[in-house]
Each structure stands twice: as structure tokens, then as C-alpha cells.
N, C-alpha and C positions, 0 to 999 in steps of 0.2 A: 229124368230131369227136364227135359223139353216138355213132355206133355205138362209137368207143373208149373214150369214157366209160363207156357201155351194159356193156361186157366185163370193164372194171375193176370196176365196181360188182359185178359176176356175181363175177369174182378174189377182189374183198374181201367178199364176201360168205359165200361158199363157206371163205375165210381163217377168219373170224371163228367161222362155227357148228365148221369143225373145231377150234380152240383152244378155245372153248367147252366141246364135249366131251372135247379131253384135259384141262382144268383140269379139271372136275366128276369126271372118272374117276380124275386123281391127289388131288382130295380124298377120295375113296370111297376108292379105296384105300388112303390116308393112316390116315382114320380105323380100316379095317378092322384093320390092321397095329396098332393101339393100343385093340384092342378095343372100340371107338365109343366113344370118350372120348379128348376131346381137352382134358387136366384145364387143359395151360398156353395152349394158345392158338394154340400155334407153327402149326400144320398151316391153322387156321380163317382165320391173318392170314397166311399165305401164298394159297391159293387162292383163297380167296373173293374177294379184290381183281380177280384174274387174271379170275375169270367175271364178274363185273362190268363190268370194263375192255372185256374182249372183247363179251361183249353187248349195252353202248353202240356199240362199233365196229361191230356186225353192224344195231343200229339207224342208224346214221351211214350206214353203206354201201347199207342202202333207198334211204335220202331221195338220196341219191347218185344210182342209180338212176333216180327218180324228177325229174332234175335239179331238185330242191328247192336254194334260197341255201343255205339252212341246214346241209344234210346236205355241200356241200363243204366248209364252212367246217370243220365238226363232223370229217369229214374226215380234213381239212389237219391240226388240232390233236391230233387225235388221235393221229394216225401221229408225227407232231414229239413227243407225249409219251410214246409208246410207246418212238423211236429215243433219247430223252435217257435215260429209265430203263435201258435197255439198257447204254447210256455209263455210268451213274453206276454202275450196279452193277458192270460192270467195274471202275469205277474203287475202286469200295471195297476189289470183292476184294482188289486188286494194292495196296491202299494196308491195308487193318486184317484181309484174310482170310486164306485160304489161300495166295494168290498171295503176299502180302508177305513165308512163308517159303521156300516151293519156286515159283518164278515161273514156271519151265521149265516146271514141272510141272502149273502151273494154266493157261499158256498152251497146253497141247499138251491139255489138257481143253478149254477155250474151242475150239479147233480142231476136234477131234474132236465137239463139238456144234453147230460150222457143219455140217461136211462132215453128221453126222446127220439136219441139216434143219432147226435153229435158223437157218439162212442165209434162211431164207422170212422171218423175224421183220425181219429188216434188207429184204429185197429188197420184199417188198411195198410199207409203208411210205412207201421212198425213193419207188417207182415212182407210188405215188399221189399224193405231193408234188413229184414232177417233173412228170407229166402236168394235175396239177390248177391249179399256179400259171402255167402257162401261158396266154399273152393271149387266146389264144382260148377256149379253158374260160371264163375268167372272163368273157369277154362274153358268152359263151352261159349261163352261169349267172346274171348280170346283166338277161338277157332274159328268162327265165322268172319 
């Protein structure tokens, strides 16, 4: 059980610094594209949450590592609020976005950004909330 936590913690780790770096490089390039001036905001309250988000989760997945309480729990929570934003923003689209006029059309985008490798965003997650809430995890996290 340690060594598969040990691997996950490596998974999400490795997860986190590369979403790190694509958020920080689609902010740069954001910016770049609007001449470093980002007058309304859009670009700065789109990413910057993302490198945030992510590099809590990349400190989460240390302590993880490190079988600290903390960093499972940090963990668990994170990945559950990673998977519901996912959900809700689907759910916008297809309710006030693009989806609610061309639905095929927004589904067969959603699709096309699984298959691209947005599927990692959902498979992680789940996998660290399967394996973490498991009785034995939690006693061996419990002991340390």
C-alpha cells in the first residue's frame, strides 16, 4: 500500500507541475496576443485561478508523498473540487453557452478535448479518490 501511494503521489505530482506549466504558458501567451495588457481582466481571472489551483495540488500531492494526514485529506478535496468544476462547467456550457445552441456541436468539442488529453483531468482525480478513500490508505494515514 505505501509503495502505491509512493507512485501516485510521483502521478500527481508530475500531474500538477505539467498543468502548472500549461496554465502559466496559456497566460503568457494570452497576454502576449493582447499586447501585455490585459485591460478587462478576462485572461488574468481565467488562469491565474488554474496556477493556483494546480500548485496547491502539486503542494497537496508532496505531503501526500510524504504520507502526511493532511496532504490526503488536501488530496481527496482537491481532486472532488477539481471533478465538480469540471461538472459544473459542462453544465453551464450546455445550459447558458455555446452548447445550449449547437449542443452536437459543443459535445463533439467536449469530446475531441477528452480524446486530446483533457481525459487526464477526470482520470487522475477519480484515481486518487479511489485509491485514497480506501480502508487501508486511511489506516496507514491514520498511523503516521
Amino acid at each position: 500500500m505505501r509503495g502505491e501511494i509512493r507512485l501516485l503521489g510521483s502521478l500527481l505530482v508530475v500531474f500538477a507541475a505539467i498543468k502548472i506549466a500549461a496554465s502559466s504558458l496559456g497566460y503568457v501567451s494570452a497576454l502576449v496576443s493582447v499586447a501585455g495588457v490585459d485591460a478587462e481582466g478576462g485572461h488574468t481571472f481565467y488562469w491565474i485561478p488554474q496556477v493556483l489551483f494546480y500548485t496547491f495540488f502539486l503542494a497537496s500531492a508532496r505531503r501526500l508523498r510524504r504520507f502526511d494526514r493532511y496532504g490526503r485529506r488536501a488530496v481527496i478535496s482537491l481532486c472532488a473540487l477539481s471533478l465538480a468544476a469540471a461538472l459544473l462547467y459542462a453544465l453551464l456550457d450546455f445550459t447558458f453557452g455555446a452548447g445550449r445552441e449547437r449542443p452536437a456541436l459543443a459535445l463533439a468539442v467536449k469530446l475531441r478535448l477528452l480524446v486530446g488529453g483533457d481525459v487526464w483531468d477526470l482520470v487522475f482525480p477519480l484515481l486518487a479518490i479511489l485509491r485514497l478513500r480506501r480502508p487501508a490508505a486511511r489506516r496507514l494515514f491514520e498511523r503516521e
